[in-house]
Structure formats: structure tokens, C-alpha cells
N, C-alpha and C positions, 0 to 999 in steps of 0.2 A: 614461799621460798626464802625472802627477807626474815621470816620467823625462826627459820633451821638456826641462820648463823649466830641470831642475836646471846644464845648463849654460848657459843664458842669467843664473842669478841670480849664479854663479859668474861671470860674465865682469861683471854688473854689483857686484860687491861687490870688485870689482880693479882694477873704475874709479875705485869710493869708494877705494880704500885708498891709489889713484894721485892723484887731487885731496887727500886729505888730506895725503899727503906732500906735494906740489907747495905745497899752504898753508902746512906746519908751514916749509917748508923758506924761504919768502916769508916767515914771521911772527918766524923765529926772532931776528936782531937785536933786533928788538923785546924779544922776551921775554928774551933775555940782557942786555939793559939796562935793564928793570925787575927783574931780581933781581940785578943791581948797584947801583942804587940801594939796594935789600934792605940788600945786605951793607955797601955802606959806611954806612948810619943803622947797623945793629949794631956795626961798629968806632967811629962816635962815640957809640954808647949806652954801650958796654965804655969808652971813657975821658972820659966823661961831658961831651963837646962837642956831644951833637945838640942842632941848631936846632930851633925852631920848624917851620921853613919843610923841613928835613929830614925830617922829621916826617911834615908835611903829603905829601912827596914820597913818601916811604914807604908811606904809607898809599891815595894813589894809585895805587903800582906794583902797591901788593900787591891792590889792588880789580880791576886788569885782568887778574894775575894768576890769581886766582883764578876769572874765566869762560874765561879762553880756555884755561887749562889743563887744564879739564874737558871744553872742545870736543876737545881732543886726546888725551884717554882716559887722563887723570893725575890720575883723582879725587884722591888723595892730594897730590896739588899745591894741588888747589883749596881740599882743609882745609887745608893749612898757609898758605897763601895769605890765605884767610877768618882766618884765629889772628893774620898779624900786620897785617892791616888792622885786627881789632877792637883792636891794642896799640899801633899807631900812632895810628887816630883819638879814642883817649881821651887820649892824654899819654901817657908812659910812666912810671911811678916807678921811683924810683930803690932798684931791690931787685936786687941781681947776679945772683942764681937768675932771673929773669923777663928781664933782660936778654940772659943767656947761652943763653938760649934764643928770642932772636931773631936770635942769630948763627947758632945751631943749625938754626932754619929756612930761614933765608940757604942755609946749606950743604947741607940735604936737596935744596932749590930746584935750586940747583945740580946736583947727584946726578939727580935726577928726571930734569930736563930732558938730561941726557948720555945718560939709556938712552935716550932716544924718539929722539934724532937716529939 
């Protein structure tokens, strides 16, 4: 009996795996251009031009960032995602070590999202 289904659940976990690509594959502008936002707020946190309002931008990319990259099975996106939302929506100081590591998240961002394509 457990034998009948096992290839009904395989043919339905090939469907999931086909609509999640079909989304990922719909979503992905998007999400390459909220983690350019990302990395250009860390090129002006690195030469200490971020605006306010860059800021603000950043810290929204990184908030949508961080759900839909977990819908796409990038845990690891979504914490880094969640790290530079919580550093954009406070301000950022101005400490090189803290800022060099929102370039650094930029770039994992980046990385992440290359294997999943």
C-alpha cells in the first residue's frame, strides 16, 4: 500500500520543485536588485557618502530580502539579510570593521543567490 503512493508523492514534489523554479526564476530581478541596492549603500558606507534615504533603502531591500530568500531555501541569505536590515535600520556608525562587513554581506548575497539560479 505505502508502495502505490510513493510515486504519486515523487511526481508531486517535481511539481513543487517545477513552480518553485518557475517563481525563483519570475522573482529574480527583483531580488538582484534589492541586493544592489545592498552593495551600492556598502560602497557609500566604505567612502562615507551614505544618505539617509540610502540607508532607508537598504534596510528595505534587506527586509524583503530576507523573507523571500528563505522561501527559496537560502536560510543563510535570510540571516545575512536579517544582519544588514538590523544595520541599516539603526544608522550605521561609522566603525570600518562594521562597515566592511556590509560590503561583505553584499557579496555573500550575491554568491548565494548564483548557486540557486
Amino acid at each position: 500500500m505505502g508502495l502505490s503512493r510513493l510515486p504519486m508523492e515523487m511526481a508531486q514534489q517535481s511539481a513543487l520543485h517545477e513552480a518553485m523554479n518557475r517563481l525563483w526564476a519570475q522573482y529574480l530581478p527583483q531580488i538582484e536588485e534589492r541586493v544592489a541596492t545592498l552593495e551600492a549603500a556598502g560602497r557609500s558606507l566604505m567612502d562615507g557618502t551614505l544618505t539617509a534615504e540610502q540607508s532607508e533603502r537598504a534596510s528595505a531591500a534587506a527586509h524583503n530580502l530576507a523573507g523571500v530568500l528563505g522561501t527559496f531555501g537560502l536560510a543563510e541569505g535570510t540571516t545575512l539579510a536579517r544582519e544588514a536590515e538590523a544595520f541599516y535600520c539603526i544608522g550605521p556608525p561609522i566603525e570600518p570593521t562594521v562597515n566592511a562587513r556590509m560590503v561583505e554581506v553584499a557579496v555573500r548575497l550575491r554568491a548565494l543567490i548564483a548557486t540557486r539560479k
